[in-house]
C-alpha positions as semicolon CSV with decimal commas, in nm:
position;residue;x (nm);y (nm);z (nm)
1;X;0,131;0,524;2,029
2;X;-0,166;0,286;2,076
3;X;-0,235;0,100;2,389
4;X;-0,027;-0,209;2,300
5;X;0,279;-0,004;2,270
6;X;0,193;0,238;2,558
7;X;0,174;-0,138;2,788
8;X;0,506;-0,223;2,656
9;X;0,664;0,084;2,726
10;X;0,523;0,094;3,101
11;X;0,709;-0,273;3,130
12;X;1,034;-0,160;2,949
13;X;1,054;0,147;3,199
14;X;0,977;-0,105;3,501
15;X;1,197;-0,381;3,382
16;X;1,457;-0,268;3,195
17;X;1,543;-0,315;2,808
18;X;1,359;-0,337;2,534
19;X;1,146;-0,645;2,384
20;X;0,930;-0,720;2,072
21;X;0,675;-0,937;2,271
22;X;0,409;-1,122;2,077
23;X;0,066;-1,142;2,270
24;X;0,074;-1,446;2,415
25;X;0,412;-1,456;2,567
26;X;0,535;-1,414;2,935
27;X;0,568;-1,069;2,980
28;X;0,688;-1,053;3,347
29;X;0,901;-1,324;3,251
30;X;1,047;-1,144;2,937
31;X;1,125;-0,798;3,127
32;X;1,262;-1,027;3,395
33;X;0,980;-0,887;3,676
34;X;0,927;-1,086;4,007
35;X;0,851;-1,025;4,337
36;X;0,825;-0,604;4,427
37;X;0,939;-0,501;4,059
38;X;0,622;-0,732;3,930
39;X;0,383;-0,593;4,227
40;X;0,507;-0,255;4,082
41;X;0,498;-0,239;3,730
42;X;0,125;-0,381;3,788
43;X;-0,003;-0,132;3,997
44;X;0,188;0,143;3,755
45;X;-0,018;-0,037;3,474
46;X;-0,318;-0,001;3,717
47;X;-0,270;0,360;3,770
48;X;-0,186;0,441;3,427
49;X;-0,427;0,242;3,232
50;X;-0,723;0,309;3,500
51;X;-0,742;-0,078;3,607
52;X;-0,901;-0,220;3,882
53;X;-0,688;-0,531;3,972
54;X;-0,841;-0,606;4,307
55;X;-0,922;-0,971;4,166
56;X;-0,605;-1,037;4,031
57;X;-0,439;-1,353;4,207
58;X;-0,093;-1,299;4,195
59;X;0,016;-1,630;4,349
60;X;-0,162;-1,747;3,972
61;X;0,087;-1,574;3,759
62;X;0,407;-1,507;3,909
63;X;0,651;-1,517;4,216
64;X;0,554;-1,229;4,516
65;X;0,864;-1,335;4,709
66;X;1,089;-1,100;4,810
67;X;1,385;-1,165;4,697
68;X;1,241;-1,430;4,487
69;X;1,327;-1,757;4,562
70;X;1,372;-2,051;4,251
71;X;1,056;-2,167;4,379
72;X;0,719;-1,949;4,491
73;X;0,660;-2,001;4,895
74;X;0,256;-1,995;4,773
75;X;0,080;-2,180;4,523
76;X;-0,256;-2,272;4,424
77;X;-0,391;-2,608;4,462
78;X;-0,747;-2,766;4,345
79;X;-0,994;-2,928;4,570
80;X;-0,827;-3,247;4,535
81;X;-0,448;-3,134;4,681
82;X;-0,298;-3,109;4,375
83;X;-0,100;-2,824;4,267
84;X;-0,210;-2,581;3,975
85;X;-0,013;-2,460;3,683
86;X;0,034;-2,105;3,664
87;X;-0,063;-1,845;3,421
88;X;0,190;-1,593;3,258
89;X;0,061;-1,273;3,280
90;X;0,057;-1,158;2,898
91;X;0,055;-0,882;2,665
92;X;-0,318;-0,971;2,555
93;X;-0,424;-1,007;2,949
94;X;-0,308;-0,640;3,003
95;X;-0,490;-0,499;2,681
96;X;-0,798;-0,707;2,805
97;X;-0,751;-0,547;3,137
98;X;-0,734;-0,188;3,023
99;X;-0,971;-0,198;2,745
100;X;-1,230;-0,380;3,024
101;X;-1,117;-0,181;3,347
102;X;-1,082;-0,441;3,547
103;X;-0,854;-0,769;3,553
104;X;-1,022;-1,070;3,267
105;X;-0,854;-1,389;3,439
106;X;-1,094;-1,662;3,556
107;X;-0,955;-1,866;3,842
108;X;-1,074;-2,235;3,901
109;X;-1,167;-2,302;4,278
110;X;-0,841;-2,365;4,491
111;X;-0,689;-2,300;4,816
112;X;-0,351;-2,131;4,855
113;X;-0,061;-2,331;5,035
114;X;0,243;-2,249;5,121
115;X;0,583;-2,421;5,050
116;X;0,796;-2,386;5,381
117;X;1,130;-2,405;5,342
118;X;1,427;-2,574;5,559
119;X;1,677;-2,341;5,691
């Protein structure tokens, strides 16, 4: 099995099912992985695959909530207040990370706020 299929098989084991994922899709998305099951399969990928993810902004790709909510409680925004568009974390992003060591993403400068929620 090559690396590609090795990646896909860590997220099918972490997320459940099967997919044929090209490399530019959503692959949390696709294996339905948010919040602790995302958090996991990425440091499983880090373990496995020998990845340092220490710069990896997670509020950048995908939901950390636990249970996630429709709508992150973080998010990036730029200098100027407004908010940033997220990144899916891909198939392509992983094989960069593994075949690099470390985690490929560039982040523009932001702050992190935090969406706070009526109860």
């Amino acid at each position: 099995m090559g690396l590609r299929e090795d990646i896909l098989a860590l997220a099918a084991y972490h997320g459940g099912g099967e997919m044929d994922l090209a490399g530019d899709e959503d692959l949390l998305g696709a294996y339905r992985m948010e919040g602790d099951d995302a958090s996991e399969f990425l440091e499983a990928f880090a373990d496995r695959f020998g990845v340092n993810l220490d710069g990896l902004l997670w509020y950048f790709h995908y939901n950390g909530d636990e249970p996630p909510p429709s709508r992150p409680r973080l998010y990036p925004v730029s200098p100027e207040g407004e908010r940033l568009p997220t990144h899916a974390i891909t198939l392509n992003d992983l094989v960069s990370a593994a075949e690099a060591g470390h985690w490929q993403f560039t982040y523009p400068a932001h702050e992190v706020r935090e969406r706070f929620s009526a109860r």
